[in-house]
Kinemage of the C-alpha trace (Angstrom):
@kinemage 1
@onewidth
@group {chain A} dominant
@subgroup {mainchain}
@vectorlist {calphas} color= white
{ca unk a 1} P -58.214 13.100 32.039
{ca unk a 2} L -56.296 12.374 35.395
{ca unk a 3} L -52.038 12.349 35.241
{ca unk a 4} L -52.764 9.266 36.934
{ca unk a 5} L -55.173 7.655 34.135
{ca unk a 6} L -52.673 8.677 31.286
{ca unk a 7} L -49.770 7.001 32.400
{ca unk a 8} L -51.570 3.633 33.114
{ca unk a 9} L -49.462 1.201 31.208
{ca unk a 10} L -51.503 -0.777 28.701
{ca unk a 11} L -50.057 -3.919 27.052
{ca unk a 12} L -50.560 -6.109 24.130
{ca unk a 13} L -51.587 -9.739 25.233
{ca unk a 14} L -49.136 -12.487 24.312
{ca unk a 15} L -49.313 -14.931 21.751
{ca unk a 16} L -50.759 -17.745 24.396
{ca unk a 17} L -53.108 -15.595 25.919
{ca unk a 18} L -54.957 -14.041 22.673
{ca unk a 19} L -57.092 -17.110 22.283
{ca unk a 20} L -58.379 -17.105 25.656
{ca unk a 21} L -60.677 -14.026 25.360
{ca unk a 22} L -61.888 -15.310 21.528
{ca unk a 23} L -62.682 -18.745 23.567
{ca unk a 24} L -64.835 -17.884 26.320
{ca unk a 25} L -68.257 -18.521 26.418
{ca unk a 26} L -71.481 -17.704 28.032
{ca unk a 27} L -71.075 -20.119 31.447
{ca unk a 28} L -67.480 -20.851 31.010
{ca unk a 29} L -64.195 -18.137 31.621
{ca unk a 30} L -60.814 -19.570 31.504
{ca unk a 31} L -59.643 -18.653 35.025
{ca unk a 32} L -57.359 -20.887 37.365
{ca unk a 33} L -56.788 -20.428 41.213
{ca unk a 34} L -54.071 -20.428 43.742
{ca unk a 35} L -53.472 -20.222 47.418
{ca unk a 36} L -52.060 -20.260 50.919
{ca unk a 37} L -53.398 -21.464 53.995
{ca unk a 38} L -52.053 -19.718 57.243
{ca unk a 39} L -52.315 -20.920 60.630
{ca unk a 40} L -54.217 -17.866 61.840
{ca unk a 41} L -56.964 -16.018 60.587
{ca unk a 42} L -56.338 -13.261 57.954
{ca unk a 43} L -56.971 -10.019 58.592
{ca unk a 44} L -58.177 -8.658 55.953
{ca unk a 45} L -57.405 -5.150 56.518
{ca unk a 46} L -53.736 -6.095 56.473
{ca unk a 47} L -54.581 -8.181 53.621
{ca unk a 48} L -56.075 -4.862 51.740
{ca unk a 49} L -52.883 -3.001 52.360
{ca unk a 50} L -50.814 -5.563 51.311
{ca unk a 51} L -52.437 -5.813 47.720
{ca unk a 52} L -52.613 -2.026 46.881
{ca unk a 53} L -48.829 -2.312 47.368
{ca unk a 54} L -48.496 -5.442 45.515
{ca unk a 55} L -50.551 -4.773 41.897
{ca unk a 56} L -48.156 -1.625 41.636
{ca unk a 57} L -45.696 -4.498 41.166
{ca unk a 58} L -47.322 -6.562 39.187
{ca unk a 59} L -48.892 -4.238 36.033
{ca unk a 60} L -49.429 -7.146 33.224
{ca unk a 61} L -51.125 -9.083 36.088
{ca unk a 62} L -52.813 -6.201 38.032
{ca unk a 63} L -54.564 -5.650 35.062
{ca unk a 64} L -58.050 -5.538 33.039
{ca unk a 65} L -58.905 -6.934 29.765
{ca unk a 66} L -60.203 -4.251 27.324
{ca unk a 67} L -61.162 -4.857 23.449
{ca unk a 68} L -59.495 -3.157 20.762
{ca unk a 69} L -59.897 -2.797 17.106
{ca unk a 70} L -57.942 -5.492 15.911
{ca unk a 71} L -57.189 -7.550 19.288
{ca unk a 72} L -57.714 -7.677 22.934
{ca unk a 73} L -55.137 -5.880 25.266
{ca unk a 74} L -54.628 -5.306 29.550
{ca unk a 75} L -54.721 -2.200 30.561
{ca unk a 76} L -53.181 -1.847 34.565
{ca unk a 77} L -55.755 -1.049 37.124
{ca unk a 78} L -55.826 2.410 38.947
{ca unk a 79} L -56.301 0.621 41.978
{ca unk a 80} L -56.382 -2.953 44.121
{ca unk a 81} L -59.670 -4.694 43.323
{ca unk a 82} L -61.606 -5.395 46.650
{ca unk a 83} L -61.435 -8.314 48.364
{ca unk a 84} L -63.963 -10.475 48.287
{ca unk a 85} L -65.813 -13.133 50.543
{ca unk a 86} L -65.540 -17.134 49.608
{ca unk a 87} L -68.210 -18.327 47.348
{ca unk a 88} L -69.826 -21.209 47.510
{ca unk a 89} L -67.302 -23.135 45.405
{ca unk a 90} L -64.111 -21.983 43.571
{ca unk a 91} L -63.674 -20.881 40.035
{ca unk a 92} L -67.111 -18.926 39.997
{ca unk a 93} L -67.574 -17.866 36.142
{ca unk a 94} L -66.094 -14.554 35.392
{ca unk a 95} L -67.855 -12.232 33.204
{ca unk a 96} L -66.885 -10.099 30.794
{ca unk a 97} L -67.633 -6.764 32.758
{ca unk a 98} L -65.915 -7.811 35.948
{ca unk a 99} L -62.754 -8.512 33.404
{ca unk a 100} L -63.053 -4.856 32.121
{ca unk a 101} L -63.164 -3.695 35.851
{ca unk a 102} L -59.849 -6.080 37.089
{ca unk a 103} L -59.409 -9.738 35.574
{ca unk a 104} L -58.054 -11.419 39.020
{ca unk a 105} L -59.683 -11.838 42.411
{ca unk a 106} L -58.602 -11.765 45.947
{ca unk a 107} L -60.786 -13.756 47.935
{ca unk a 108} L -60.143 -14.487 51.730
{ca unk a 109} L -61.570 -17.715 53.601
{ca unk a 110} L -60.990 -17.895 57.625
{ca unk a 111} L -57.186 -19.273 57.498
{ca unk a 112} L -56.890 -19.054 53.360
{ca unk a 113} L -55.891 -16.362 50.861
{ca unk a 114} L -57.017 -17.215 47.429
{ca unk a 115} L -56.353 -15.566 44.231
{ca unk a 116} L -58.233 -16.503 40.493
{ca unk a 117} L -56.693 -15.322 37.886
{ca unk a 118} L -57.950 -14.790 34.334
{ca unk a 119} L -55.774 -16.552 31.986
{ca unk a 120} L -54.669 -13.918 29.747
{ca unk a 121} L -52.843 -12.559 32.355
{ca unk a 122} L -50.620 -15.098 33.321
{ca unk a 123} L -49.602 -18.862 33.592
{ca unk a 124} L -49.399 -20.784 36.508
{ca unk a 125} L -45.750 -19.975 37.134
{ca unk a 126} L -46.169 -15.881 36.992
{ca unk a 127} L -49.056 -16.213 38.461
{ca unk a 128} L -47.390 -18.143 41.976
{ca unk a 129} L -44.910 -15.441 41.536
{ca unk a 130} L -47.675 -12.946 42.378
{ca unk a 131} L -49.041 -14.856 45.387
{ca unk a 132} L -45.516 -15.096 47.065
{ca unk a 133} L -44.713 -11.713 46.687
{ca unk a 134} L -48.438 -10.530 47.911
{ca unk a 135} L -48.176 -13.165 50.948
{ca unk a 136} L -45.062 -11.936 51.454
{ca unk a 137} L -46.283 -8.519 51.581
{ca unk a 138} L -48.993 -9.118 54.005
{ca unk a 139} L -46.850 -11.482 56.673
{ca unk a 140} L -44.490 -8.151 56.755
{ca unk a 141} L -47.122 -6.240 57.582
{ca unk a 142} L -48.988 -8.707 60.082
{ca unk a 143} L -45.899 -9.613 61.719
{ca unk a 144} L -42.868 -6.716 61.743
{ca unk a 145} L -40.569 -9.689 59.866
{ca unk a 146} L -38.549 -8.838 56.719
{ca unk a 147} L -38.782 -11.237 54.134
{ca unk a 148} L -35.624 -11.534 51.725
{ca unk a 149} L -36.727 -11.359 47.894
{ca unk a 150} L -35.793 -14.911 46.664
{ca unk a 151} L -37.666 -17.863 45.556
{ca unk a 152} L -40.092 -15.963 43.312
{ca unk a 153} L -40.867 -13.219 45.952
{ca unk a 154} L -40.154 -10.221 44.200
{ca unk a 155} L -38.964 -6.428 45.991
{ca unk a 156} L -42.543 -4.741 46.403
{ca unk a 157} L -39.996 -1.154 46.648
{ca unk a 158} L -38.447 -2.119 42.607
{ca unk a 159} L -40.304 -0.966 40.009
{ca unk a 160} L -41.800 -3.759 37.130
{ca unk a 161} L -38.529 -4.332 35.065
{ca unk a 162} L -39.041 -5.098 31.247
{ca unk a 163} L -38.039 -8.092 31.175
{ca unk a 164} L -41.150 -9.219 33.201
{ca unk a 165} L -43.642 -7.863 31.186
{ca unk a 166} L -42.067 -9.724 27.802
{ca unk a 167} L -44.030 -11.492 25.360
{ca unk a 168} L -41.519 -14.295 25.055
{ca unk a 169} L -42.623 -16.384 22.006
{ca unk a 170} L -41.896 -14.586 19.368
{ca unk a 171} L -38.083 -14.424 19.783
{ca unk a 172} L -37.969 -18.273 20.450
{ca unk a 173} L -39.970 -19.504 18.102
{ca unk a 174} L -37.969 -21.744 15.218
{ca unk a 175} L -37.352 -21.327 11.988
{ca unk a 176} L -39.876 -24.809 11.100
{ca unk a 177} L -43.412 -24.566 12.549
{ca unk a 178} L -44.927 -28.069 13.416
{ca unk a 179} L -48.195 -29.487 12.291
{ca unk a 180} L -51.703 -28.858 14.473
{ca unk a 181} L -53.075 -32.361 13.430
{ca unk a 182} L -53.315 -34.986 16.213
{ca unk a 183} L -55.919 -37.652 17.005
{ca unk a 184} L -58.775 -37.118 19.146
{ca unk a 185} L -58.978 -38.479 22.745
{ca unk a 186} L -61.658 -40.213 25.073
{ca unk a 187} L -64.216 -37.808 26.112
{ca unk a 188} L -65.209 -37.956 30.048
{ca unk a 189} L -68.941 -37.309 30.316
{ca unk a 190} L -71.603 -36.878 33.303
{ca unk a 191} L -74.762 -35.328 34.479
{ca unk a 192} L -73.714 -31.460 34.364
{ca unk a 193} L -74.554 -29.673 37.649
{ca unk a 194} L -77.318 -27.440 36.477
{ca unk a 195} L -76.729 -24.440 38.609
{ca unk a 196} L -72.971 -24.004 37.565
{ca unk a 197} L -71.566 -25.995 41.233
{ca unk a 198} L -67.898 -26.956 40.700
{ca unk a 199} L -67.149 -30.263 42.561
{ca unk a 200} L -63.149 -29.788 44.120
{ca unk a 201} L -61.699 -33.016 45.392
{ca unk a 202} L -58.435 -32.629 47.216
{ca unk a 203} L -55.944 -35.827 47.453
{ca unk a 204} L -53.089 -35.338 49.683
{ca unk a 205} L -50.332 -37.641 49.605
{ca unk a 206} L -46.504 -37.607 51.224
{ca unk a 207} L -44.332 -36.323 48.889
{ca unk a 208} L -41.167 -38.731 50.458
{ca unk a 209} L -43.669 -41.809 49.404
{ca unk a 210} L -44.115 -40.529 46.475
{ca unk a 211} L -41.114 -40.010 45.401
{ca unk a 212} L -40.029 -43.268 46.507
{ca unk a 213} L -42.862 -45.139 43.816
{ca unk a 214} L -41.420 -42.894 41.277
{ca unk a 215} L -38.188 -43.708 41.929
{ca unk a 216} L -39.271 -47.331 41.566
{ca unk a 217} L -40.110 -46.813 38.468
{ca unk a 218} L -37.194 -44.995 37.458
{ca unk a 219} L -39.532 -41.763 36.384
{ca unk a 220} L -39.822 -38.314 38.271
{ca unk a 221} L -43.114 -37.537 40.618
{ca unk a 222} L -45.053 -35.759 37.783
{ca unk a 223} L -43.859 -38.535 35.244
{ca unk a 224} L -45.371 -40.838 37.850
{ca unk a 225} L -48.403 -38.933 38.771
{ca unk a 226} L -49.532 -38.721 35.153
{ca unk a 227} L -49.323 -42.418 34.766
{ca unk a 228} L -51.456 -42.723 37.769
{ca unk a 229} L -54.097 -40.589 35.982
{ca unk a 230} L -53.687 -42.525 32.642
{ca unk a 231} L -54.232 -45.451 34.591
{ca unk a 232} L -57.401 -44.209 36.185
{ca unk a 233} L -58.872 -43.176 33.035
{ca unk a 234} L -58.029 -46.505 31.245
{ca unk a 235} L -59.874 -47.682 34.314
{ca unk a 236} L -62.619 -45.746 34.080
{ca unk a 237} L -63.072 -46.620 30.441
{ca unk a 238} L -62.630 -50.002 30.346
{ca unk a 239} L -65.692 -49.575 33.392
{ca unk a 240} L -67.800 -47.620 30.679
{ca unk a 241} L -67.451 -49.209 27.888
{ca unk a 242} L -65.524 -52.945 27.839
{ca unk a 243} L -65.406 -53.325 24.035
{ca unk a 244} L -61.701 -52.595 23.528
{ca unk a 245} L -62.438 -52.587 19.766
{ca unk a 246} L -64.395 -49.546 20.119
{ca unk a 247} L -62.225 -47.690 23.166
{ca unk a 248} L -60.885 -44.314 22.011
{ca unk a 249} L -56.827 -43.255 22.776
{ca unk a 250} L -56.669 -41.884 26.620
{ca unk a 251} L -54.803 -38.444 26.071
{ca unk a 252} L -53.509 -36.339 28.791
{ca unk a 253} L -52.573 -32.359 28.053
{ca unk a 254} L -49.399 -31.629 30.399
{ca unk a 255} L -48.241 -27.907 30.361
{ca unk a 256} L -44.449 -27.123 30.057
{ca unk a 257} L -42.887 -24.337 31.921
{ca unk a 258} L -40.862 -23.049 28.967
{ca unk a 259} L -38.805 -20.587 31.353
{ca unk a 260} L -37.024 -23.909 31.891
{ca unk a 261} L -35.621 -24.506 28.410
{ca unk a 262} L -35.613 -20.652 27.306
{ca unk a 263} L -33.553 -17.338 29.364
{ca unk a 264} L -36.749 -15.888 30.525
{ca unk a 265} L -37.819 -13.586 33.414
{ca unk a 266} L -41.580 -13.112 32.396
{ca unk a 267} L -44.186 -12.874 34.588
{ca unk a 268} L -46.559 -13.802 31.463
{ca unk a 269} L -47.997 -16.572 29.748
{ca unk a 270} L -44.754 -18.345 28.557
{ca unk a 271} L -45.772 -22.418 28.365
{ca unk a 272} L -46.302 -25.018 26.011
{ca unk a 273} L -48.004 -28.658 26.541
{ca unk a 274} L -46.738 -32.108 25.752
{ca unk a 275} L -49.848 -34.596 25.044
{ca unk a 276} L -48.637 -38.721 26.014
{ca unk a 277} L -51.236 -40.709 24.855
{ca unk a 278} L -52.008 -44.736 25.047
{ca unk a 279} L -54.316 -46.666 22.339
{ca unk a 280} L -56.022 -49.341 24.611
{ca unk a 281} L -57.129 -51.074 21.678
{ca unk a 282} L -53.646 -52.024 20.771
{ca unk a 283} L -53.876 -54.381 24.002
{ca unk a 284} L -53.552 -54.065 27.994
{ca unk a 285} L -50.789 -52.150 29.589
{ca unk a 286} L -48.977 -52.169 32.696
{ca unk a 287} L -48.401 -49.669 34.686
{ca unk a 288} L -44.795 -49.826 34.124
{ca unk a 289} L -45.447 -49.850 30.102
{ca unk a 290} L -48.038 -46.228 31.137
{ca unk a 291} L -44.877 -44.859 32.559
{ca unk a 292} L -42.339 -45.431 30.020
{ca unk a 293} L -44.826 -43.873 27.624
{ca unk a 294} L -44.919 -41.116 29.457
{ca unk a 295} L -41.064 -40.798 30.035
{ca unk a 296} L -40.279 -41.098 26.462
{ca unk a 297} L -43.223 -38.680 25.267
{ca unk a 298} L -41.859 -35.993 27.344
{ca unk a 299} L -38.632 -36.709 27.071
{ca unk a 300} L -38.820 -36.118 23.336
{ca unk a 301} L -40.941 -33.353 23.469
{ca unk a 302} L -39.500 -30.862 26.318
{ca unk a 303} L -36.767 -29.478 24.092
{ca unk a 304} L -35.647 -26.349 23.042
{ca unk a 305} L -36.082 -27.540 19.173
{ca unk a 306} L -39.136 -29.053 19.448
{ca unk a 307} L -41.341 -26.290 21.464
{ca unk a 308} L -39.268 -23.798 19.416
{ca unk a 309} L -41.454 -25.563 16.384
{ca unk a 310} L -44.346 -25.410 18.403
{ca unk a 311} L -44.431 -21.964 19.255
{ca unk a 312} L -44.209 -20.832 16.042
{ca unk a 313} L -46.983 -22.679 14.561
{ca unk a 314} L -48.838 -20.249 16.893
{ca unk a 315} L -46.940 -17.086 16.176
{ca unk a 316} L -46.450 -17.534 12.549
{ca unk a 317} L -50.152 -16.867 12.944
{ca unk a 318} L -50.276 -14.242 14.692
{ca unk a 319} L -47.495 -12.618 12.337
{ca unk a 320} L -49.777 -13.054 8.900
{ca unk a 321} L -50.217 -9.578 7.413
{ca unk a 322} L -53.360 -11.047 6.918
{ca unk a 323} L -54.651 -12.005 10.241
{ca unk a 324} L -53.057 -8.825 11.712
{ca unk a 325} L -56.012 -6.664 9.542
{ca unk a 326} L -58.768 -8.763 10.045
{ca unk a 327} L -61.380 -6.974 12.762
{ca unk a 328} L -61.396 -8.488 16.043
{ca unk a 329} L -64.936 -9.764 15.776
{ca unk a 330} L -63.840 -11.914 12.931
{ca unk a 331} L -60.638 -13.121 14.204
{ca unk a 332} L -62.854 -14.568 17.526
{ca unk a 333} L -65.411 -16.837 15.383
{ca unk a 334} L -62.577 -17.798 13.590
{ca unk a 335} L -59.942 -18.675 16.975
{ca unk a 336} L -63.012 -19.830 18.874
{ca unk a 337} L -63.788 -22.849 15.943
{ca unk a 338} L -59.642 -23.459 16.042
{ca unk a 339} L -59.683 -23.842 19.711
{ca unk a 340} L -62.985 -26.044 19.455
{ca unk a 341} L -61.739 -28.374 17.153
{ca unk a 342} L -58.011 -28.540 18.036
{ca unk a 343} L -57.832 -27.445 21.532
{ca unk a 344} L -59.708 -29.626 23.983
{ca unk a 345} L -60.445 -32.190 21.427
{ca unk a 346} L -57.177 -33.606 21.770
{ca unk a 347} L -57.121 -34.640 25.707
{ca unk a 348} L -59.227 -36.186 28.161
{ca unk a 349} L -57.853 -33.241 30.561
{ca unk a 350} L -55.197 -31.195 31.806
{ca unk a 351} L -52.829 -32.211 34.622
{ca unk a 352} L -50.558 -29.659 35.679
{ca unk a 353} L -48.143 -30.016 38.093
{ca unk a 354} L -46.018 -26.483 39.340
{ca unk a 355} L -43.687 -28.975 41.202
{ca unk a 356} L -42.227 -28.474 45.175
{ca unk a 357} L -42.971 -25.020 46.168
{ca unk a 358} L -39.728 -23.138 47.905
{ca unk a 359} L -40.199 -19.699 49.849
{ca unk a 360} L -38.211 -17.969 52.054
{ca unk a 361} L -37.227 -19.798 54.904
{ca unk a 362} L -38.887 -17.102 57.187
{ca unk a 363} L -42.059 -17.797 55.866
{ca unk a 364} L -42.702 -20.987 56.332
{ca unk a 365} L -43.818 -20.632 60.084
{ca unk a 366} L -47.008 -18.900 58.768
{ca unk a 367} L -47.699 -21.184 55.909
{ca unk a 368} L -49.856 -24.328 56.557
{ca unk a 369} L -50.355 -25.504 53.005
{ca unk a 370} L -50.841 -24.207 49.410
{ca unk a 371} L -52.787 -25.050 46.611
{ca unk a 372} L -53.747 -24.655 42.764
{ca unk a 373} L -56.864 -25.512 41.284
{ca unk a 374} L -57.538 -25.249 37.551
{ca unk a 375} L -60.838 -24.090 36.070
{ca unk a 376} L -62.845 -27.366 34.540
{ca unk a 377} L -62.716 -26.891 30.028
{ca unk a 378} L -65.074 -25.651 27.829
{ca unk a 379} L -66.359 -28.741 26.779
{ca unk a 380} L -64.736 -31.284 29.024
{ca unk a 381} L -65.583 -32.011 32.794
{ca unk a 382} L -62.762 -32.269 34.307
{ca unk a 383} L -58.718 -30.787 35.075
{ca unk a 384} L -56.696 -31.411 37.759
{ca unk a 385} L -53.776 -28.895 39.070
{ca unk a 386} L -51.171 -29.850 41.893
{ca unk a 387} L -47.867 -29.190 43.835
{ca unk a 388} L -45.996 -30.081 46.546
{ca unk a 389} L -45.559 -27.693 49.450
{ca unk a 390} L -43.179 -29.038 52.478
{ca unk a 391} L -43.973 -33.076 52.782
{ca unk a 392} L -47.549 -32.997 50.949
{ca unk a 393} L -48.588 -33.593 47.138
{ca unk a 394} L -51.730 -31.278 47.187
{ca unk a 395} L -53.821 -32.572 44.028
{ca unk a 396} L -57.284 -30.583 43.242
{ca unk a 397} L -59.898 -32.362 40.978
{ca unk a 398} L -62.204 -29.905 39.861
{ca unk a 399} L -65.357 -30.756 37.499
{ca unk a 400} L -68.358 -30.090 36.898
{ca unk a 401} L -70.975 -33.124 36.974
{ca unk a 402} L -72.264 -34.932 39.690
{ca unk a 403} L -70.420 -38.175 39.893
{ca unk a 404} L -67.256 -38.530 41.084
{ca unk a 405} L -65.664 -41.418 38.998
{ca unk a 406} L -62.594 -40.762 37.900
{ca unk a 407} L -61.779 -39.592 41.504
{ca unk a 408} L -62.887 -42.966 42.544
{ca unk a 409} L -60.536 -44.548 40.041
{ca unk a 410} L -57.706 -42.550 41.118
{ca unk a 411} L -57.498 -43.116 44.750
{ca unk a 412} L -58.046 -46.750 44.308
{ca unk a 413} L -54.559 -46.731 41.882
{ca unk a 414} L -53.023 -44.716 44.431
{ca unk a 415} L -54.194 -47.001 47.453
{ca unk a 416} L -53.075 -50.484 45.370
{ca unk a 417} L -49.669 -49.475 45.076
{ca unk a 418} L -49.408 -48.541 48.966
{ca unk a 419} L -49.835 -44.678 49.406
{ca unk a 420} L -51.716 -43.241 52.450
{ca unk a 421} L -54.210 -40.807 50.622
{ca unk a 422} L -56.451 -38.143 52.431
{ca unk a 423} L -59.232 -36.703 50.898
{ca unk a 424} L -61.080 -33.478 51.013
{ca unk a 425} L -64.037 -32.500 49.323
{ca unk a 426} L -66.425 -29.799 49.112
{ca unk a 427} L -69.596 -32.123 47.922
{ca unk a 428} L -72.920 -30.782 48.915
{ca unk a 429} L -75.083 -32.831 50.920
{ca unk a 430} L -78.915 -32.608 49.378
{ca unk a 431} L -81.523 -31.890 52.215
C-alpha cells in the first residue's frame, strides 16, 4: 500500500448524515445541487486545476462513502473526480458505486459550474462554502486576481482545521430529548415521469420587492416566502379536493442553519428543521393569519433550548450501547422504516432558503447568478431550494411528475400581490 493511500483521512459520518445512506433507494439518492453562472464560458481545464487544489481543502466533502461493520463512514479521495458534461436534467440518481468512487460531482454547462453533492457529506451551508472557495479558486487562475478569504471562501494554501471536520451534535444536544410524534401532512401526487426526468422550474423575483411585501407584513423574506408556498398548496388543495371536512393539515419542512444558534465552524451536516403547519378544516385563512403562523412557529422553535432537545432525540440514539452493536445491515431496515414513517410523512415538502449570498467584492464581476436546487423526496414529488444573490430571489422547483400545479399556484400568489416574476424552465417539448 501507497504512503499516499495510508494517510487518507477517513471519518465517521455525523449524526444527520447516518440516515441518509440507510434511506436511499433503488431510483432515488439524496443529493442536492448548487451553482454559479459566469458571464463567460468556463474553461474547463482551468476548472480541472482549480478542483484538484480545492478537495485537498475540503477532506469530509472531497470524500467517498464506504460501508463498515457497524456504520457507514467517508473516506477522502486520492484525487479530484472528473468533470463531467450537463445531463439532461439535474439531480441525475447517484448510485451506490459512483458514491464509493467520490460522492459529489462537478459538472460544467457553457457559462455554469455546478456541483451535486451527496448528502452525507454536507448541508447546504458547508456545502456553498465549498463552491466559493472552488470558484474562487478557478477565477484566480482564469484571471491573475487574488481573492481575499472572507465570506465563506476559505485559504486553498491552509490545511483542513479540526474544527471543520466536527460532528457538532453531540456536544449540543440537551439534557431532555423531545418527542418524534407529529401529525401527518397533505400528500402532493401526479403522473411520475417514467424515465426518471426531473422537471426544474426557476422563479426569479427582485429581492428589494420582496422585501418590501415582507416588510408589509411585518415578517422576514423566508417567513414571507413560506407563506407564499402554504398559500399555494392550500390553493392547490382546495382545487383537488373542495370538501374542507376531509382536507388534510398543509405542512412545510424548513431547515435551520444551527451554526446560527450554536459556536460552530463545521463544514458538515449541522441543521435542524422547524415544520409550521395550518389545519384548513378549522376554517379559511388569510394570508396575513399564514404568516403569523409561520412567524410564531419559528419563532418558538429556532432556539438554542428547543433544537438542543431536538438533536438529542437523534443522538441519544445513536449513543444506545445497543444500537452501537447492532450490524449495519440491521440498523438500515430498521432507520429506513423510521425515516419512512416519520421523515417525509410529516410535510408536503421542503423549502429551504440559504438567504442573500455575500462573496468577495472582487468576485462579483464574474458572477452572473447562483443557484441551489434540492433533490425531489423519496416518496414525495416535490422540494424547492432558493437564495438571493445581488437583487434576485432565485427559487428552483424541482419534481418529478408531469404537471406543473403547484408551480401554477405559486406564481399566481406571487403575481396577485404585485411581484414581477420570471420564469425558467427546462420542460421537454414531446415531438
Amino acid at each position: 500500500m501507497s504512503e499516499k493511500r495510508r494517510t487518507l483521512r477517513w471519518i465517521r459520518l455525523d449524526n444527520a448524515a447516518k440516515i441518509y445512506p440507510a434511506a436511499r433507494r433503488r431510483n432515488w439518492s439524496n443529493v442536492f445541487r448548487q451553482s454559479v453562472t459566469l458571464y463567460e464560458e468556463v474553461d474547463v481545464e482551468v476548472l480541472k486545476s482549480a478542483l484538484e487544489i480545492t478537495v485537498k481543502r475540503f477532506p469530509s466533502i472531497a470524500a467517498r462513502l464506504r460501508k463498515g461493520v457497524f456504520w457507514y463512514y467517508l473516506q477522502q479521495v486520492e484525487k479530484a473526480p472528473e468533470i463531467k458534461n450537463e445531463y439532461s436534467f439535474p439531480l441525475s440518481f447517484m448510485s451506490g458505486e459512483e458514491m464509493r468512487q467520490c460522492a459529489f460531482r462537478v459538472i460544467v454547462y457553457h457559462e455554469r459550474i455546478a456541483v451535486e453533492f451527496f448528502h452525507s457529506l454536507t448541508d447546504g451551508n458547508g456545502a456553498l462554502v465549498f463552491l466559493k472557495t472552488l470558484t474562487a479558486e478557478y477565477l484566480e487562475q482564469k484571471y491573475g486576481i487574488s481573492v481575499p478569504s472572507e465570506y465563506g471562501v476559505l485559504d486553498r494554501k491552509q490545511k483542513p482545521q479540526p474544527d471543520e471536520l466536527e460532528d457538532c451534535f453531540p456536544k449540543n444536544k440537551g439534557a431532555v430529548p423531545t418527542s418524534r410524534r407529529d401529525t401527518d401532512a397533505w400528500r402532493l401526487s401526479g403522473e411520475v415521469q417514467t424515465d426518471g426526468f426531473l422537471n426544474l422550474t426557476c422563479f426569479q423575483i427582485p429581492v428589494k420587492a420582496a422585501l418590501e411585501l415582507a416588510h408589509k407584513y411585518n415578517c422576514t423574506l423566508t417567513i414571507f416566502l413560506s407563506a407564499v408556498m402554504m398559500q399555494a398548496l392550500l390553493n392547490l388543495q382546495n382545487e383537488k379536493n373542495p370538501n374542507i371536512k376531509r382536507q388534510k393539515r398543509i405542512k412545510l419542512l424548513i431547515p435551520v442553519n444551527l451554526r446560527t444558534l450554536f459556536p460552530s465552524n463545521t463544514l458538515r451536516n449541522f441543521a435542524m428543521y422547524t415544520v409550521p403547519e395550518i389545519d384548513p378544516r378549522l376554517g379559511e385563512y388569510t394570508f396575513e393569519e399564514i404568516c403569523k403562523v409561520v412567524y410564531h412557529k419559528m419563532g418558538s422553535e429556532i432556539t438554542q433550548k428547543h433544537m438542543s432537545s431536538v438533536i438529542a432525540t437523534n443522538v441519544n440514539d445513536e449513543e444506545n450501547p445497543l444500537v452501537r452493536v447492532i450490524p449495519l445491515p440491521i440498523k438500515n431496515m430498521v432507520m429506513k422504516a423510521v425515516f419512512n414513517s416519520v421523515g417525509e410523512r410529516k410535510s408536503c415538502l421542503t423549502l429551504s432558503n440559504l438567504g442573500q449570498v455575500k462573496l468577495p467584492e472582487v468576485m462579483h464581476q464574474y458572477i452572473k447568478r447562483m443557484d441551489f436546487i434540492l433533490g425531489v423526496q423519496a416518496a414525495a414529488p416535490y422540494n424547492c431550494g432558493m437564495l438571493s444573490y445581488k437583487d434576485t430571489v432565485y427559487i428552483n422547483f424541482i419534481r418529478n411528475i408531469c404537471e406543473p400545479e403547484l408551480e401554477r399556484h405559486f406564481f399566481k400568489v406571487l403575481r396577485e400581490m404585485g411581484l414581477e416574476v420570471t420564469v425558467e424552465s427546462n420542460k421537454r417539448w414531446e415531438v
